[in-house]
C-alpha positions as CSV (number, residue, x, y, z in Angstrom):
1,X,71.6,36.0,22.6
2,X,72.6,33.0,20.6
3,X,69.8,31.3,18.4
4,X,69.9,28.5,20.3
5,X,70.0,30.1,23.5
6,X,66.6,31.3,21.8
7,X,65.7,28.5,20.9
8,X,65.6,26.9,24.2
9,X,63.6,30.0,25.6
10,X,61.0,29.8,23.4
11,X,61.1,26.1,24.0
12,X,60.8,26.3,28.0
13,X,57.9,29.0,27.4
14,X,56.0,26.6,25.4
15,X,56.3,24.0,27.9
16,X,55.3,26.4,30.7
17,X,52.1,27.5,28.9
18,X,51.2,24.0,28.1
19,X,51.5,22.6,31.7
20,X,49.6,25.7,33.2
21,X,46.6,24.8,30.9
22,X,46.1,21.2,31.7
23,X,43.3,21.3,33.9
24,X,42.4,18.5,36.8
25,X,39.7,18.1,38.6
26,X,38.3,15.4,41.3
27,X,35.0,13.9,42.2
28,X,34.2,12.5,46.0
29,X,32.5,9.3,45.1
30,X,29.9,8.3,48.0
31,X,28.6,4.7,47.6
32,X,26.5,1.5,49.3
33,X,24.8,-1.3,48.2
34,X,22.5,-4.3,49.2
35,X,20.8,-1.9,51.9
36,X,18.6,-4.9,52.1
37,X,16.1,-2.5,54.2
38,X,18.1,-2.1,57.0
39,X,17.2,1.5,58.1
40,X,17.4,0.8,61.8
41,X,21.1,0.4,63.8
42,X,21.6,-2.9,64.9
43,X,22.3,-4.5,67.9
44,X,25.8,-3.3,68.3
45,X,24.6,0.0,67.6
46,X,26.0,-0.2,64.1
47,X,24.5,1.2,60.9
48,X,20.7,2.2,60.2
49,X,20.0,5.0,57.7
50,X,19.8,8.1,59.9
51,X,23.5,7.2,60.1
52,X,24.6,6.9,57.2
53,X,22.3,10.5,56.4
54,X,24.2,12.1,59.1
55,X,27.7,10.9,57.5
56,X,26.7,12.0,54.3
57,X,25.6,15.8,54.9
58,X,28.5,16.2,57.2
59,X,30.8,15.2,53.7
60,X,28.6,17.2,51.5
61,X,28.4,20.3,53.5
62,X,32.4,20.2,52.9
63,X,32.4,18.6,49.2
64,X,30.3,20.2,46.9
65,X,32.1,17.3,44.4
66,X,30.5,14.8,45.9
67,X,28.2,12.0,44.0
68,X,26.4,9.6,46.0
69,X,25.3,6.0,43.9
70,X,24.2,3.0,45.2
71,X,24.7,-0.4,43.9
72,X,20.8,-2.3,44.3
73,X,19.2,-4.4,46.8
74,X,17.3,-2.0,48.4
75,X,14.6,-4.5,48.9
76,X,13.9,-7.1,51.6
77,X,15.5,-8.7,54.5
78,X,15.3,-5.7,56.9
79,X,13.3,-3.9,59.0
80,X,9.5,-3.6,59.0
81,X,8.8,-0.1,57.3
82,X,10.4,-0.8,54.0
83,X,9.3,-4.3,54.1
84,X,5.5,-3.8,54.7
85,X,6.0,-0.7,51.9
86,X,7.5,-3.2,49.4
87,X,10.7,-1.0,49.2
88,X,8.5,2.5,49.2
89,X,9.7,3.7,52.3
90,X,12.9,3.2,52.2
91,X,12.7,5.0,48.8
92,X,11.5,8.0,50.2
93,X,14.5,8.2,53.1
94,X,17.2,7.8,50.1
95,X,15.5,10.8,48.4
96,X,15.5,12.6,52.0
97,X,19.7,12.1,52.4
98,X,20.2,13.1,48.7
99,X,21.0,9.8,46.6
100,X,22.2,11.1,42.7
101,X,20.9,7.5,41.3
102,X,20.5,3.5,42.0
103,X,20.8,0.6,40.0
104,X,17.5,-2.1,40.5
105,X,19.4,-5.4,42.3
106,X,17.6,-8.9,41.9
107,X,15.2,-8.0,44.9
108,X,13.6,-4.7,43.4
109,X,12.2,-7.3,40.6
110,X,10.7,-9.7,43.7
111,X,7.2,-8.1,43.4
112,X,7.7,-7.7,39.8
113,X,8.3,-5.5,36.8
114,X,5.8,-3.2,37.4
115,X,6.8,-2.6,40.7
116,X,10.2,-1.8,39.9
117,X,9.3,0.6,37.4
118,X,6.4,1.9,40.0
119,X,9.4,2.3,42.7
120,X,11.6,4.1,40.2
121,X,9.1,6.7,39.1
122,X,8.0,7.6,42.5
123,X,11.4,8.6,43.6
124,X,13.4,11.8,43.7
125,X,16.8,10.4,42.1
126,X,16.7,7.9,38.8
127,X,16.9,4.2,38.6
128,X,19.3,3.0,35.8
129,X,19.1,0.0,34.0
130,X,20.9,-0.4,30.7
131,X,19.6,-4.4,30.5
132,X,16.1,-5.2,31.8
133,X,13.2,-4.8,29.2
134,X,10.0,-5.7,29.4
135,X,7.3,-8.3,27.4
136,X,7.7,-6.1,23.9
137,X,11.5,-6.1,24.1
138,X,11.2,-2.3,25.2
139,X,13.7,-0.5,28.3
140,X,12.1,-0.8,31.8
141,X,14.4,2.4,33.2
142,X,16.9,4.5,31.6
143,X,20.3,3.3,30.8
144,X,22.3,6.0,32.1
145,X,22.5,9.8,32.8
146,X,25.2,12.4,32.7
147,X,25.4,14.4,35.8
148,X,27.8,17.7,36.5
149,X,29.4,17.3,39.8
150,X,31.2,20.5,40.5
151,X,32.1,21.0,36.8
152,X,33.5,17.9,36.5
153,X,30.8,15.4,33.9
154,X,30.5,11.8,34.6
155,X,28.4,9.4,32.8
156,X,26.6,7.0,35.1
157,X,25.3,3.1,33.6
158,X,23.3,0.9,35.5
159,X,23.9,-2.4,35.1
160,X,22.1,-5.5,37.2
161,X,23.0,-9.5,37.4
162,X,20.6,-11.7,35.7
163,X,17.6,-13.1,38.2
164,X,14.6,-12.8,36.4
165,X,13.2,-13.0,33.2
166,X,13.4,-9.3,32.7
167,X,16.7,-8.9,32.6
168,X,19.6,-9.9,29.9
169,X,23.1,-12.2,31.2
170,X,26.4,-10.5,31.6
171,X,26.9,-12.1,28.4
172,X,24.4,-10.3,26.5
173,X,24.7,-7.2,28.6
174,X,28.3,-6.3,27.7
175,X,28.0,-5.3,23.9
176,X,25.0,-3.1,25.0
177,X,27.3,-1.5,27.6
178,X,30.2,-1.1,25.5
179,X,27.8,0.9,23.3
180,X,26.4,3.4,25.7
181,X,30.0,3.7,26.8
182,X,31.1,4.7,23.5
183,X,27.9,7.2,23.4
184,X,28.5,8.8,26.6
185,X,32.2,8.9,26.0
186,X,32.4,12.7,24.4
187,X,30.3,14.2,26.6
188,X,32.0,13.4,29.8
189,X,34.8,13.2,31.6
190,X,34.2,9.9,34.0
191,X,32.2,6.4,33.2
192,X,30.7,5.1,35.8
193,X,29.2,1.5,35.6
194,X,26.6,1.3,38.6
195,X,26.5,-2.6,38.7
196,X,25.0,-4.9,40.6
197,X,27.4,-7.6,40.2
198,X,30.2,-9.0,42.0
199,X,33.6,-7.8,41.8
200,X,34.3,-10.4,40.2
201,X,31.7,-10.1,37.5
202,X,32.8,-6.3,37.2
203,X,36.0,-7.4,36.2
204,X,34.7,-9.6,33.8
205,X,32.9,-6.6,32.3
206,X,36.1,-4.7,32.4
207,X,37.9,-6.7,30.0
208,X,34.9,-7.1,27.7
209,X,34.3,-2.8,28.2
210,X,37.6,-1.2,28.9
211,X,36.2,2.6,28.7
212,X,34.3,2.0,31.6
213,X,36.6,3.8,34.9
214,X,34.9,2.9,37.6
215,X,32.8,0.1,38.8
216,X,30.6,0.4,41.7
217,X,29.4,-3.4,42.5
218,X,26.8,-5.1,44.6
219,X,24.8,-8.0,44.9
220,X,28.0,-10.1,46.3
221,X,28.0,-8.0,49.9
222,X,31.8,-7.9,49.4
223,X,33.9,-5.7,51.6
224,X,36.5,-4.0,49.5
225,X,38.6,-1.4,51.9
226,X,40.7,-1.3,49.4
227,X,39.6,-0.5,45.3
228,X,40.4,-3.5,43.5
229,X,42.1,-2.9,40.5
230,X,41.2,-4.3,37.1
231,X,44.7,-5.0,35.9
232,X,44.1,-5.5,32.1
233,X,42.1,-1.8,31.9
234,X,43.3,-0.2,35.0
235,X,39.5,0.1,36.4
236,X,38.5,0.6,40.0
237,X,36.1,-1.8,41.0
238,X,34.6,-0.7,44.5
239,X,31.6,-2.5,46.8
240,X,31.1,-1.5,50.7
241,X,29.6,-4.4,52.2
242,X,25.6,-4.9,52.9
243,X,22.8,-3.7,55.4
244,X,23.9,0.0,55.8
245,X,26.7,-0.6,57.9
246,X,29.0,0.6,55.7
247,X,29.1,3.9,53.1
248,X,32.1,3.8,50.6
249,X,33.7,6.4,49.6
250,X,36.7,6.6,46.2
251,X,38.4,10.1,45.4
252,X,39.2,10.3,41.7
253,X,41.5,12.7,40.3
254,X,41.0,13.5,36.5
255,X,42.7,15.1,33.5
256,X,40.0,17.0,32.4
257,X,41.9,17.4,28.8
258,X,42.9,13.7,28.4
259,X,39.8,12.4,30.6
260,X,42.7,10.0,32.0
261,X,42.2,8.7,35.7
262,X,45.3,10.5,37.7
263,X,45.0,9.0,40.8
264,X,42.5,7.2,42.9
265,X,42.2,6.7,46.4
266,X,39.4,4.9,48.1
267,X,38.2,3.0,51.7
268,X,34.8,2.2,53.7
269,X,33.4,4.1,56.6
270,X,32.0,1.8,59.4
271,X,28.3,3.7,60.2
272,X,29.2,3.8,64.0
273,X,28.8,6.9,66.3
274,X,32.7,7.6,66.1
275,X,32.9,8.1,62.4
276,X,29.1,9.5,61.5
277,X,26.4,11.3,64.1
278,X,22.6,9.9,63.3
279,X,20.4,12.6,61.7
280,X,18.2,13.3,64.0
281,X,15.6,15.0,61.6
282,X,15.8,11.8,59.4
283,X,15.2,9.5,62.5
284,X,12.6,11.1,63.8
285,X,10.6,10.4,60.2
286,X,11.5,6.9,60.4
287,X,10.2,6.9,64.2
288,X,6.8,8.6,62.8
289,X,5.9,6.6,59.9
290,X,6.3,3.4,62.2
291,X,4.1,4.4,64.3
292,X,1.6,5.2,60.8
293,X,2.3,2.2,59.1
294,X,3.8,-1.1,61.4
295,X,3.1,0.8,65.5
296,X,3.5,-2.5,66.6
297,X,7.4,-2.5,65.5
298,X,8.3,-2.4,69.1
299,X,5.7,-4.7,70.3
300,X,7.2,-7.4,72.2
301,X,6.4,-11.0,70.9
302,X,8.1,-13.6,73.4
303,X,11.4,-14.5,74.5
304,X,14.1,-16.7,74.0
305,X,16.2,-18.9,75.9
306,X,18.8,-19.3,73.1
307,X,19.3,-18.7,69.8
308,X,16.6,-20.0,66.9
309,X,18.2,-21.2,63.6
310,X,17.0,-20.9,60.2
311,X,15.5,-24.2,60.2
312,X,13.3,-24.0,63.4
313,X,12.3,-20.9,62.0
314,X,11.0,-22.7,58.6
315,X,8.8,-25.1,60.7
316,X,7.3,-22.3,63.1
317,X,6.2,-21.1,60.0
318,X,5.1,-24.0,58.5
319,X,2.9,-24.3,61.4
320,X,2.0,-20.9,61.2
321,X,0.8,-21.6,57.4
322,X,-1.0,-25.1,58.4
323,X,-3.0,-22.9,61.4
324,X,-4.9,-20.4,59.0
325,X,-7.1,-23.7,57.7
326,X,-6.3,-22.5,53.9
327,X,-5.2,-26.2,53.1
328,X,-4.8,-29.9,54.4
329,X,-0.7,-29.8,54.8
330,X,1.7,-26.8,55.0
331,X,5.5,-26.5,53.4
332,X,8.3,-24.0,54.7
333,X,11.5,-24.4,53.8
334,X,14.8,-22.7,55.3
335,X,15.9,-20.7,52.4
336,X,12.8,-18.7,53.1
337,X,14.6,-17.5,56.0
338,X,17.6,-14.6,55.9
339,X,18.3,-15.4,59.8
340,X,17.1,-16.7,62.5
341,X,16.4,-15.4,65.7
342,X,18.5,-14.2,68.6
343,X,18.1,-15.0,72.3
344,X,16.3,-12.3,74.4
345,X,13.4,-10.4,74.2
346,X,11.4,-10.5,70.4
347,X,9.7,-7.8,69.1
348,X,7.7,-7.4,66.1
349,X,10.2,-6.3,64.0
350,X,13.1,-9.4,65.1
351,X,10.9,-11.6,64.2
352,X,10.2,-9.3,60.4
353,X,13.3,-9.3,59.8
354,X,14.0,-13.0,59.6
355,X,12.3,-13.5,56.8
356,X,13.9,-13.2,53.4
357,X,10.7,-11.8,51.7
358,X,7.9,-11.0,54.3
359,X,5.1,-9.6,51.7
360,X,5.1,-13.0,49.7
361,X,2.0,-14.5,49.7
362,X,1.5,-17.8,50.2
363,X,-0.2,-20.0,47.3
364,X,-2.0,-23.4,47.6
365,X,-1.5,-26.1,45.2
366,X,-3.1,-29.6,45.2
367,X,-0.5,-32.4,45.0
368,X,-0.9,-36.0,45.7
369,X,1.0,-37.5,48.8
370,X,3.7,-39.1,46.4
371,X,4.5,-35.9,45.3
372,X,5.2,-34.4,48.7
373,X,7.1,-37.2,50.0
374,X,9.2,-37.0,46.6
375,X,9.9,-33.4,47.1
376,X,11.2,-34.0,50.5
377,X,13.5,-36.8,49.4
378,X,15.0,-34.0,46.8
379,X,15.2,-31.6,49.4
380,X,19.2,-31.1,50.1
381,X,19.4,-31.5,53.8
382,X,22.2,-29.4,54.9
383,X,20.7,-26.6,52.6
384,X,17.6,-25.9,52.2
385,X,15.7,-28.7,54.2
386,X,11.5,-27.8,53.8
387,X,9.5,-28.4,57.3
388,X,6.3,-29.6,56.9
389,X,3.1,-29.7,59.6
390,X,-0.4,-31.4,59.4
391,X,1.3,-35.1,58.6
392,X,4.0,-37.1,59.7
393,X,6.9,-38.4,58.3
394,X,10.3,-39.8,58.8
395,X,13.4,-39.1,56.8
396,X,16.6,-41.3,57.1
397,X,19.7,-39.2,55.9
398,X,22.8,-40.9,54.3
399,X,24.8,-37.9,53.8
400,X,23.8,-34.0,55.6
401,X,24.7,-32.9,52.0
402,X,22.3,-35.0,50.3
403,X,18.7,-35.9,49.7
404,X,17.1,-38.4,51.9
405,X,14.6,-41.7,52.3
406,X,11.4,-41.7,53.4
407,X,10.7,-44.7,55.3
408,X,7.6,-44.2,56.8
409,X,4.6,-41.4,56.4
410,X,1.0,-40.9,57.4
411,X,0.4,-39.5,53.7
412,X,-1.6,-41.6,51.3
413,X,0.2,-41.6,48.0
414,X,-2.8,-41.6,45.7
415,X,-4.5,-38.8,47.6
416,X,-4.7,-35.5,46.5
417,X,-3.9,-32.8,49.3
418,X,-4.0,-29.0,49.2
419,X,-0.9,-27.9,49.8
420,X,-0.5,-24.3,51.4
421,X,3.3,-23.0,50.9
422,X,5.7,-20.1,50.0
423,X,5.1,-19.0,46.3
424,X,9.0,-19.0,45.1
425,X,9.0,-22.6,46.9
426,X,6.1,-23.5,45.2
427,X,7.4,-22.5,41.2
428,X,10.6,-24.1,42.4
429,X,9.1,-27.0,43.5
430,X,6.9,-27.7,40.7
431,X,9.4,-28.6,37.6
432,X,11.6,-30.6,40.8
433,X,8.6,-32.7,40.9
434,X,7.5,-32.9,37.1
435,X,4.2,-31.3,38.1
436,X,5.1,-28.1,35.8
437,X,2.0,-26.3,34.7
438,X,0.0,-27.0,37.9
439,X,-2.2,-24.0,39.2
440,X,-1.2,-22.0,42.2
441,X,-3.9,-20.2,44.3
442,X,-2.1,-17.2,46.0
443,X,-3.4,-16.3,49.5
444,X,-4.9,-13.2,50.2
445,X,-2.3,-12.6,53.1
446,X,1.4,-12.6,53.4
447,X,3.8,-14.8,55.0
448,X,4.7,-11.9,57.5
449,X,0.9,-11.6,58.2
450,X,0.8,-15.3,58.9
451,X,4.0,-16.0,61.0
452,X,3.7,-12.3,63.1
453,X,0.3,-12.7,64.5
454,X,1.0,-16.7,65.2
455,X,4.0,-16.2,67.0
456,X,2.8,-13.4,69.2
457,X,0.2,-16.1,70.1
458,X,2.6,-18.6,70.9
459,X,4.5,-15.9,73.1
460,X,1.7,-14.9,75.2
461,X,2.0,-18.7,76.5
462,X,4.0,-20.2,79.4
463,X,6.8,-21.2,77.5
464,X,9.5,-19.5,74.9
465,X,9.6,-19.4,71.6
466,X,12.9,-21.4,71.0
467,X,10.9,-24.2,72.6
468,X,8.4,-23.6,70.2
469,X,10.2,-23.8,67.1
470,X,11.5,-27.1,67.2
471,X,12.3,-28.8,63.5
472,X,11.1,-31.6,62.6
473,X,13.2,-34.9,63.8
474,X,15.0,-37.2,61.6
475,X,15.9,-40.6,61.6
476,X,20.0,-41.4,62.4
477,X,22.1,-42.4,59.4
478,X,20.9,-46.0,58.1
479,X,23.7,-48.6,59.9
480,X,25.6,-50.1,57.0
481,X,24.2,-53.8,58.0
């Protein structure tokens, strides 16, 4: 054999030796966000949390590399349980179907800090959050964790958008990110950033943190069937849509020795019955602590003839808040509504799950009659338009996009009323008005406690509750003469 034919040999050997020692590996990523309290199907017979259980032990009894995250809002605009349990509930059920960790969205923080934290601890599976602190500056939740899926390691950071006074802008939040990145970064073969944010915001992030893989994002209810692709870093940015009708799931493949992203390949599930079977175990939990906690879920209230908007629904409950006799004047405006409600039969828990935060309690604050007639005139129209009961008024509207003009009123300016309304409209009201500062007496009941009860009232009567919830009339476009 000639030396080069030798050479060549050796050379071929070495080349065989070095591919049959690079090692790959892949993780099943399972994923949701913005859950929103949705753990019963809906009307269509889509979603609901014993669905997306049964989906996700039929994948794990298959895919012992699975990880399942979710992105935040786990809170609020749902069904009954997890809204009367301020989240608790709904808590417990993730625990039951196996969730590896969450990141807190802007609606964990509604009932504040020390819920969050309280929420957190009391669960089975972490809550990370790399950029919420509290008073003294010190971490609410742990930043990230490291967890060993099928001997594959992937570093997990929570990350969550900027609503409250806990927690730090993207801005702010990306140098602290970049560190724990660079932390993790030896000890794993994946970075995860759990984020509730945007795919656009993720992006964002991307450039500013390039180390960071994957980005599982939320707060934005964004559909992504397909993983969007951060071109700069080559990140995967993933979100699956809102109110449990979807669960995610992204493949990664990984050079184990390189910790390079291979390949990727990623799409939603629809939680209907052809793609996932309901756990039956889990839905028959969910059916008993109902009928512990809310047994009049199912309770019918009233009917209706057609559909109810947001708006109607802000004056039935503005009605709803003057009729408890806690003040002289009540205030409701739409944005404290997620939806409206459908025509047909109402039960307990349609007319719960309007509301955007049903365990808010009301506040009373005294403001003169110039000062409510102002706020209504800065009240967008086509937005966020408050209803009012216990005095009259008439608006005339220029523009549906703008404020309008009070032309006539039954207020007296110089009087002083009490004022019962929703808190978060009350401490944005406040500063809209100059009247910063002023004391707010919370209620000792909720607004789901108010409006419930009232409207089952009005449903016991002859007519329907569409009728009922009528908004307040205004006054046509002034005439240009």
């Amino acid at each position: 054999m000639s030396l080069k034919q030798a050479l060549a040999g050796m050379l071929l050997v070495a080349v065989t030796v070095s591919c049959a020692h690079r090692s790959t590996d892949t993780v099943l990523i399972l994923h949701t966000n913005d859950i929103h309290g949705h753990i019963r199907e809906g009307a269509d017979g889509v979603g609901g949390m014993a669905r997306v259980g049964g989906y996700i032990r039929q994948v794990t009894a298959k895919r012992p590399d699975t990880l399942l995250l979710d992105g935040g809002d786990v809170n609020n605009k749902g069904d009954m349980l997890p809204g009367v349990t301020k989240g608790r509930a709904l808590y417990q059920i993730m625990g039951m179907i196996g969730y590896d960790a969450t990141v807190p969205g802007n609606h964990e923080f509604y009932y504040g800090s020390a819920h969050t934290v309280d929420l957190a601890q009391g669960a089975t599976f972490p809550s990370l959050c790399l950029n919420a602190f509290d008073e003294s500056g010190k971490p609410l939740l742990s930043g990230s964790q490291i967890f060993d899926v099928d001997g594959m390691k992937v570093g997990v950071i929570g990350l969550t958008v900027k609503r409250s006074e806990e927690t730090l802008t993207l801005e702010d939040s990306c140098p602290l990110l970049a560190r724990e990145a660079e932390r993790l970064e030896p000890d794993v073969h994946l970075l995860v950033a759990l984020c509730h944010l945007s795919s656009r915001d993720c992006a964002t992030v991307s450039r500013a943190v390039p180390a960071i893989d994957v980005f599982i994002g939320g707060h934005s209810h964004e559909k992504l069937f397909k993983p969007v692709v951060v071109k700069e870093t080559g990140a995967v940015i993933i979100e699956a849509g809102a109110c449990s009708q979807y669960v995610g799931r992204l493949k990664v493949k990984v050079d184990l020795d390189t910790e390079e992203v291979l390949a990727h390949k990623g799409k939603l599930v629809p939680m209907r019955s052809k793609y996932a079977d309901s756990d039956a175990e889990l839905r028959d939990w969910i059916a008993q602590q109902e009928r512990l906690i809310c047994p009049e879920v199912d309770e019918t209230v009233g009917t209706c003839r057609q559909e109810v908007s947001r708006r109607s629904m802000a004056r039935l409950l503005a009605e709803a808040l003057f009729d408890t006799g806690e003040a002289d004047v009540a205030l409701a405006r739409t944005g404290t509504f997620c939806r409206g409600l459908p025509e047909g039969t109402i039960t307990y828990n349609t007319l719960y799950r309007t509301l955007r935060l049903g365990e808010q309690p009301p506040v009373v604050v005294e403001l003169s009659g110039r000062e409510i007639l102002f706020y209504l005139e800065q009240t967008p129209k086509a937005v966020d338009i408050s209803q009012w009961a216990g005095f009259t008024v008439d608006i005339a509207v220029e523009n549906a996009k703008e404020s309008g003009t009070v032309v006539t009123s039954d207020l007296a300016p110089d009087h002083v009323y009490r004022v019962i309304m929703p808190e978060d409209e009350a401490r944005e009201m406040l500063p809209c008005i100059g009247a910063e500062g002023r004391e707010l007496r919370p209620c000792a009941f909720t607004l789901s406690e108010t409006l419930l009860p009232y409207a089952a009232r009005l449903g016991q009567g002859s007519d329907t509750l569409d009728a009922m919830a009528v908004p307040k009339p205004e006054l046509p476009p002034k005439s240009a003469g």
